[in-house]
DOZALO-557987 format. One record per residue (C-alpha): x, y, z; residue in one letter; residue number from 1. Coordinates in pm, 1 decimal, padded with zeros to 6 digits. Layout:
SITE         X         Y         Z  resn  resi
SITE         X         Y         Z     A   NUM
...
***
This chain:
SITE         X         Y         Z  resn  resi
SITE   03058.7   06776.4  -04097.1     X     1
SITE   03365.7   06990.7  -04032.3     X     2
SITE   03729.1   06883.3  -04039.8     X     3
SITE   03939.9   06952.1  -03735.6     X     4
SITE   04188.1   07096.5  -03926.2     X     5
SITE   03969.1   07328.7  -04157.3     X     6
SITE   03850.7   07528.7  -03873.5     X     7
SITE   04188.0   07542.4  -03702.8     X     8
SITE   04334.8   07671.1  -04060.4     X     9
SITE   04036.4   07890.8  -04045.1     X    10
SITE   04054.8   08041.8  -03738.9     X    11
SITE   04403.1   08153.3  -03823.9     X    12
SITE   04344.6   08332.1  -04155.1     X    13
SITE   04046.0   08536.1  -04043.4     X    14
SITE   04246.2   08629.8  -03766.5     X    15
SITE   04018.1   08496.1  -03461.3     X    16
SITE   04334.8   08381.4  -03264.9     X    17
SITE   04390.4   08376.8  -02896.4     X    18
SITE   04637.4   08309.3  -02612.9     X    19
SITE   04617.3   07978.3  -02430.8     X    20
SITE   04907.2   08172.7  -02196.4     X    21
SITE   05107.7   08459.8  -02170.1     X    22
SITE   05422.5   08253.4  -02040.4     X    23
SITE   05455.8   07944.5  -02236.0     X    24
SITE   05823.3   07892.6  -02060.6     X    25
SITE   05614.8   07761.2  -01765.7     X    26
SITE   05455.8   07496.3  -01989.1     X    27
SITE   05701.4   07167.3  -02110.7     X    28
SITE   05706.8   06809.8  -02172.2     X    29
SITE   05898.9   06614.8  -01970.8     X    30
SITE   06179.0   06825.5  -01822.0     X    31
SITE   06127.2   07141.2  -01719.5     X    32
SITE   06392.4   07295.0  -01879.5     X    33
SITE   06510.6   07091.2  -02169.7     X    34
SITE   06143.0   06963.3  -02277.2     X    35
SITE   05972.2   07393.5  -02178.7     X    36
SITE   05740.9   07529.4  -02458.4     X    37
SITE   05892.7   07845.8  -02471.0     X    38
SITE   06206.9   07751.1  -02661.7     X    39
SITE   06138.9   07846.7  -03056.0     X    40
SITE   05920.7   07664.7  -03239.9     X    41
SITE   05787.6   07506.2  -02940.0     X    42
SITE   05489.5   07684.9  -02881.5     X    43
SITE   05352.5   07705.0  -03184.9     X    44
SITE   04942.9   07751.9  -03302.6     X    45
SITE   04962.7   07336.1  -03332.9     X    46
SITE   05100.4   07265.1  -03056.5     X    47
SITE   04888.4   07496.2  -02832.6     X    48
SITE   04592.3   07661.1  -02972.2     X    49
SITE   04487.6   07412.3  -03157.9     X    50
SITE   04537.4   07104.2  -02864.4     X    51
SITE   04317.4   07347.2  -02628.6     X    52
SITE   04065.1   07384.8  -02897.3     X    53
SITE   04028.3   07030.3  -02969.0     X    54
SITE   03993.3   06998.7  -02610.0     X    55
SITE   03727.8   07306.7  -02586.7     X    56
SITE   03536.8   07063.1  -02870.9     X    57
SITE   03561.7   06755.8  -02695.6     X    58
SITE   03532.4   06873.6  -02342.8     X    59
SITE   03268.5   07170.1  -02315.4     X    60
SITE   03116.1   07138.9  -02659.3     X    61
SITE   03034.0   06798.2  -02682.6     X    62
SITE   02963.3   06739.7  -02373.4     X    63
SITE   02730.3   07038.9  -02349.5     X    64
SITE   02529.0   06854.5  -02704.3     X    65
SITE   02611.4   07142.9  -02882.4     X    66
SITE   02815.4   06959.5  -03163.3     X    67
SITE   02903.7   06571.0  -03200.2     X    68
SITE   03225.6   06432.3  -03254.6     X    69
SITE   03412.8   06185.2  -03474.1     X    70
SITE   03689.2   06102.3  -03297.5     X    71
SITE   03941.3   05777.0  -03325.3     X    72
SITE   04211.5   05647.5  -03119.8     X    73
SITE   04464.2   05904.2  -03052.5     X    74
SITE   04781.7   05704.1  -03164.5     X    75
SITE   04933.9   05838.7  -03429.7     X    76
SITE   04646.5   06057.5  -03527.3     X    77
SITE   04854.6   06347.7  -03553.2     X    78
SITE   05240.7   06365.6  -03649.4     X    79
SITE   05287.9   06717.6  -03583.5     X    80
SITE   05501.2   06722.7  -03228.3     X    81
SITE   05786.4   06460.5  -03319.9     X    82
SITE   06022.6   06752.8  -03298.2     X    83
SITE   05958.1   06851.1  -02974.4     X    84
SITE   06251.9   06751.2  -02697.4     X    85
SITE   06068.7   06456.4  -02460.2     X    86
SITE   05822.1   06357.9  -02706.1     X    87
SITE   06013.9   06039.2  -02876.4     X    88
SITE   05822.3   05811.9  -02658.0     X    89
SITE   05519.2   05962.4  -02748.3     X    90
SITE   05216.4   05761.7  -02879.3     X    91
SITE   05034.5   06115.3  -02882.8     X    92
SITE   05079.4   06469.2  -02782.6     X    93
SITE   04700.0   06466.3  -02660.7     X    94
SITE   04420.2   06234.6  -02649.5     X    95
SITE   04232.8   06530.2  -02837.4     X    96
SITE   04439.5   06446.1  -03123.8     X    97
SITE   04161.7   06130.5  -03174.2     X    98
SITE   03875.4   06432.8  -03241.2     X    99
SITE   03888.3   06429.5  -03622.7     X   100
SITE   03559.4   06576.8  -03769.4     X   101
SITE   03237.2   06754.1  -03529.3     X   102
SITE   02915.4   06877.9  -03676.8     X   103
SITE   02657.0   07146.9  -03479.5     X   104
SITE   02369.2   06940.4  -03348.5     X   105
SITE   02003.8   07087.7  -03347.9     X   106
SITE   02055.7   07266.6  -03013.1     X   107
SITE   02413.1   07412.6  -03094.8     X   108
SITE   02241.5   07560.3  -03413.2     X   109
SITE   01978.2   07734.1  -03198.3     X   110
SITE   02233.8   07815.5  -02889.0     X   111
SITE   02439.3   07994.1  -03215.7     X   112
SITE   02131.6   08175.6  -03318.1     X   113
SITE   02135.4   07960.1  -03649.8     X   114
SITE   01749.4   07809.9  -03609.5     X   115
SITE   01492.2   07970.1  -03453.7     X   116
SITE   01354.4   07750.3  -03222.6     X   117
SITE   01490.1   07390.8  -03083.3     X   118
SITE   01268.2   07086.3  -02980.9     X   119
SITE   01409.6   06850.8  -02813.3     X   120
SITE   01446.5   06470.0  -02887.9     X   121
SITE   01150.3   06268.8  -02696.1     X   122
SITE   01345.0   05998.7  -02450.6     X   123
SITE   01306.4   05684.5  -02544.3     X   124
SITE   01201.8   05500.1  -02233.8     X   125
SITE   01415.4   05181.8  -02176.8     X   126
SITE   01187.4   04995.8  -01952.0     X   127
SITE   00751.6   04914.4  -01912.2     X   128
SITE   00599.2   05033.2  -01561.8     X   129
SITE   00372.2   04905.5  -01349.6     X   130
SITE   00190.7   05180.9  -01125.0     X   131
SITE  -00036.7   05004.0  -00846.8     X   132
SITE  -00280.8   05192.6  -00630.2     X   133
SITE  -00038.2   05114.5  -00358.6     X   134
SITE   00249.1   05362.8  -00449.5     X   135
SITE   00473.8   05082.7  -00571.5     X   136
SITE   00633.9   05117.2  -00891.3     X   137
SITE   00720.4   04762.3  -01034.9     X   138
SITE   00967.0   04728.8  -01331.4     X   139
SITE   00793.8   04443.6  -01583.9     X   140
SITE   01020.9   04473.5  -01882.0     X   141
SITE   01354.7   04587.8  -02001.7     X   142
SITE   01586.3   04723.9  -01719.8     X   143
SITE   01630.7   05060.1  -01596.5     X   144
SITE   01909.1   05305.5  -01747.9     X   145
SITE   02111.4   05537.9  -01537.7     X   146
SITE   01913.7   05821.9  -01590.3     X   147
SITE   01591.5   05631.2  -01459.9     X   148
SITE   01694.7   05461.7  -01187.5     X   149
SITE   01817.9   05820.0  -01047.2     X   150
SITE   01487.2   05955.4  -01147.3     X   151
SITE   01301.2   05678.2  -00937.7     X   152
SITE   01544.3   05712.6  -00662.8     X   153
SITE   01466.3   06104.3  -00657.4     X   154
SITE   01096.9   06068.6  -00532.3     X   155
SITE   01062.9   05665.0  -00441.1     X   156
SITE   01246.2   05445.1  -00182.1     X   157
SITE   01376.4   05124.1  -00367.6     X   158
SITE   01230.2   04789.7  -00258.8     X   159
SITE   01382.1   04556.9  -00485.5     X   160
SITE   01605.9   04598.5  -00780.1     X   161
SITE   01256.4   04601.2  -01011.2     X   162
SITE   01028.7   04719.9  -00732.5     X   163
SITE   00999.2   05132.0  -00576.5     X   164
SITE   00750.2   05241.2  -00336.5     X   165
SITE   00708.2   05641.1  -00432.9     X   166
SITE   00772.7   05848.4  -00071.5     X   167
SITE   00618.9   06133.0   00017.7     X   168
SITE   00945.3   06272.0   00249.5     X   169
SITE   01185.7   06198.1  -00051.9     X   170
SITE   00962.3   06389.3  -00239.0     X   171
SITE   00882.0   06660.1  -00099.7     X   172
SITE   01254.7   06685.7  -00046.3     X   173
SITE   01304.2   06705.4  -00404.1     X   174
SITE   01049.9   06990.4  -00419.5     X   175
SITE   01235.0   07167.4  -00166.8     X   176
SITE   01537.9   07148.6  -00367.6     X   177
SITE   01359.4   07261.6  -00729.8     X   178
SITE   01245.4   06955.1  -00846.5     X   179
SITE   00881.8   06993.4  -01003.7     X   180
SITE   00680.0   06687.7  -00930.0     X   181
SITE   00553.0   06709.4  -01272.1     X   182
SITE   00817.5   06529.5  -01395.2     X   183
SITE   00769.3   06223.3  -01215.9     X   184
SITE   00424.5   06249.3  -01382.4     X   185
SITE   00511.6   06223.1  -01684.6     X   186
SITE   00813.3   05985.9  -01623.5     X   187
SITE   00504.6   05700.2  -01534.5     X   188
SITE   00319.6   05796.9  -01800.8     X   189
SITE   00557.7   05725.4  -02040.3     X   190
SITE   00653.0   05429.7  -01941.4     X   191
SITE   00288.5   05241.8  -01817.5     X   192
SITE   00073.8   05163.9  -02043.0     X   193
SITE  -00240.5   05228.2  -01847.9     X   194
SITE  -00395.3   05577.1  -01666.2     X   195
SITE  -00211.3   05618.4  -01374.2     X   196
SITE  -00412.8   05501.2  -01041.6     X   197
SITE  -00597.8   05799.0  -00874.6     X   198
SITE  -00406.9   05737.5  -00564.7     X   199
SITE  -00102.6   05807.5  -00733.7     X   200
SITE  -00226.3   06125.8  -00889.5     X   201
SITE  -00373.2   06225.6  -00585.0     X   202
SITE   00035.2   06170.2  -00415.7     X   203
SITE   00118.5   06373.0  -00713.3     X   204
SITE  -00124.9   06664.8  -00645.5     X   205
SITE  -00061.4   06670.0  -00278.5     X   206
SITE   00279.8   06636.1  -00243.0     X   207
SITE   00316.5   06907.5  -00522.2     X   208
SITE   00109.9   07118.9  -00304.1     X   209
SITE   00275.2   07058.8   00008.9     X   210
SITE   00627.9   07048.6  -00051.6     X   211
SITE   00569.2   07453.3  -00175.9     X   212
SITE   00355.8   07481.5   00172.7     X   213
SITE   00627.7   07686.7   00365.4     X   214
SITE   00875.6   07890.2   00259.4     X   215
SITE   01122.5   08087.2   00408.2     X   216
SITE   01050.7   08474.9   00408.6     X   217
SITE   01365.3   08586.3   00621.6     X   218
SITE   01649.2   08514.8   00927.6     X   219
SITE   01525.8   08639.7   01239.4     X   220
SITE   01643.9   08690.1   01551.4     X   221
SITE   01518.0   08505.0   01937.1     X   222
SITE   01541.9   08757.0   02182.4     X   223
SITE   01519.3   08587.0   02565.8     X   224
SITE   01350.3   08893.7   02830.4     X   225
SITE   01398.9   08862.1   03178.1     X   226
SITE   01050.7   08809.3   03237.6     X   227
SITE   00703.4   08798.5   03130.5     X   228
SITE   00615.8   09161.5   03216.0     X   229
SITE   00900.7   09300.3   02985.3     X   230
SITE   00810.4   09135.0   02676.3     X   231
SITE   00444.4   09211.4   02707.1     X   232
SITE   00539.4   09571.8   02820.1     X   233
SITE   00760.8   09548.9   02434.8     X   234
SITE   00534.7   09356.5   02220.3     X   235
SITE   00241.8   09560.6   02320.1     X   236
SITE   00381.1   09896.9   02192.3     X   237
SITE   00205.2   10085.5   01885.7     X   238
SITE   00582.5   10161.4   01802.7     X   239
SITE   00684.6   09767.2   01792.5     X   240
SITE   00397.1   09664.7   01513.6     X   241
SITE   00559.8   09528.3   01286.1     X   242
SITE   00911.2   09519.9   01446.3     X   243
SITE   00817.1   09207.1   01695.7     X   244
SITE   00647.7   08943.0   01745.5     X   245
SITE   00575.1   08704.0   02091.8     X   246
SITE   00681.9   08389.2   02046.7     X   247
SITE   00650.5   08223.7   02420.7     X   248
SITE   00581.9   08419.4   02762.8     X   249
SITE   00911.9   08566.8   02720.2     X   250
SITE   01036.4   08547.3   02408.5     X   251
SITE   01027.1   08783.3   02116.8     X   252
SITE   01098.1   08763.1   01762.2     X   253
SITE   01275.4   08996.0   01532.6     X   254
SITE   01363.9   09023.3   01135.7     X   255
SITE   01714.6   09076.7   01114.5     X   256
SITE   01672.5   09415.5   00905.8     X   257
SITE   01438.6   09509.5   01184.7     X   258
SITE   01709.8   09451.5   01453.3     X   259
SITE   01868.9   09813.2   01482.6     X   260
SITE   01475.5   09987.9   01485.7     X   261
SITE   01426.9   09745.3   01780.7     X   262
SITE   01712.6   09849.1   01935.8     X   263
SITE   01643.1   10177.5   01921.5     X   264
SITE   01296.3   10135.7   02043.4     X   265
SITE   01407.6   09912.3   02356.1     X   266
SITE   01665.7   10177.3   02436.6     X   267
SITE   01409.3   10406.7   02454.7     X   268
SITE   01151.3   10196.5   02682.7     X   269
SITE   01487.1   10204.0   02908.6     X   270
SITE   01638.1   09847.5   02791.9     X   271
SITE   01939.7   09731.1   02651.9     X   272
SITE   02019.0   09411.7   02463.9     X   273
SITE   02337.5   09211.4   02467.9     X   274
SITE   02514.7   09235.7   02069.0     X   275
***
C-alpha cells in the first residue's frame, strides 16, 4: 500500500517533476483575476502537480486496473488550499483529495514489467443458464449483471427479461465488427451446467464460419459504356486482364489503384471517360 503523499514527496526529491501548464495565470478559482493561480504561492507542487496526479491515479490508473484505490470522502481530507483567495467556501479543493492510499494490482505489476506474466481473475458468473436445442437462452437463477446482459444482447435478441433467443444476423454482425464467437461459447458454458445442445454448437460453428465468409479486398469503381459492343470490345483485351472486370452487358468494374492504367488503356482503344 502506498500513501498519497509519500509518492508525491517522492516524486519531488528524485527530481521526476513535470508541468501541468506553462501559464498558470490562465488557471484560478473563482475570479479570474483575484482567485488566478499565477499570483505567488498559488501555483504551487500541492496545489497543481499533485491534484493532477491524484487525478492521473484515480482517473486513468484505476480505472485502467492497474492499481486500486483507498479513497474517502473528499471533505476536509486535505487542508492544504485554505490560503488560496475564493477557496473559504470550500469543502475541498478536489474530489481527488478523497484518494488516500493505492497499491499496483497483478496486471499493473506486469504492465510495469515487475512480474513476468499476468493471469487474469476467472469471472465469477452471477447467474445459472439454461441452453435449449431451440436457441433460447433462459435465465433460471440469480439475475444478470451489466456485463452479461450486454454480452447476451451482443449475439441474442431478448424475449423476456430471463429469456434470449441467440440470432444469427446479430451475430454475425458482431463478427463483422471483431467479435470472436468463441466467446459466447464459453460465456454458456460457464454458466449451464450441462453440454451445450449440438444445435447450438452447430449456430456456433456456422455462424463463426460465415460471418468471416466475405471480406472486403478493395473500393472499386462502376464504369457505365454506351453499349454492349464497347465493353466487350474493353473487357476482352489481353492488355485489360487484370485491370477489368464485366459486371452486366455494359458495365465494367475497376480497382481504384487500377483506375489511371485503365485510363490509359481506354485512351488508347480511342475512348475517354468522364473524371
Amino acid at each position: 500500500m502506498v500513501d498519497a503523499d509519500d509518492i508525491s514527496r517522492f516524486m519531488q526529491a528524485t527530481g521526476r517533476t513535470f508541468d501541468v501548464t506553462h501559464n498558470p495565470w490562465k488557471l484560478y478559482i473563482s475570479h479570474q483575476q483575484y482567485g488566478s493561480l499565477g499570483h505567488d504561492g498559488y501555483h504551487s507542487w500541492e496545489i497543481l502537480q499533485f491534484r493532477y496526479l491524484l487525478c492521473v491515479l484515480f482517473e486513468y490508473a484505476a480505472a485502467l486496473g492497474i492499481i486500486d484505490v483507498a479513497y474517502v470522502e473528499p471533505t476536509g481530507a486535505r487542508n492544504d488550499f485554505g490560503d488560496l483567495w475564493g477557496t473559504d467556501d470550500l469543502e475541498f479543493l478536489s474530489r481527488y483529495d478523497g484518494l488516500i492510499y493505492f497499491r499496483v494490482t497483478p496486471l499493473g505489476a506486469w504492465c510495469l514489467g515487475l512480474a513476468d506474466d499476468y493471469t487474469p481473475a476467472p469471472i465469477q458468473p452471477s447467474v445459472k443458464l439454461s441452453v435449449l436445442p431451440g436457441l433460447q437462452v433462459n435465465v433460471v437463477g440469480g439475475n444478470l449483471s451489466t456485463e452479461e446482459s450486454l454480452t447476451l444482447d451482443t449475439w441474442a435478441v431478448e424475449a423476456t427479461d430471463r429469456s434470449w433467443r441467440l440470432n444469427r444476423q446479430k451475430a454475425v454482425g458482431a463478427i463483422e465488427k471483431g467479435r470472436d464467437i468463441a466467446e459466447l461459447r464459453a460465456f454458456l458454458q460457464t454458466r449451464e451446467d450441462q453440454p451445450l445442445p449440438e444445435t447450438v454448437e452447430s449456430f456456433i460453428r456456422i455462424t463463426g464460419k460465415q460471418g468471416k465468409a466475405l471480406k472486403i479486398s478493395g473500393t472499386a469503381l462502376l464504369i457505365d459504356c454506351e453499349n454492349e459492343e464497347i465493353a466487350t470490345m474493353i473487357a476482352t483485351r489481353k492488355e485489360a486482364i487484370g485491370l477489368c472486370l464485366r459486371a452486366g452487358d455494359r458495365q465494367l468494374v475497376v480497382r481504384l489503384e487500377n483506375e489511371e492504367k485503365f485510363r490509359t488503356l481506354i485512351r488508347v482503344l480511342g475512348f475517354g471517360m468522364a473524371t
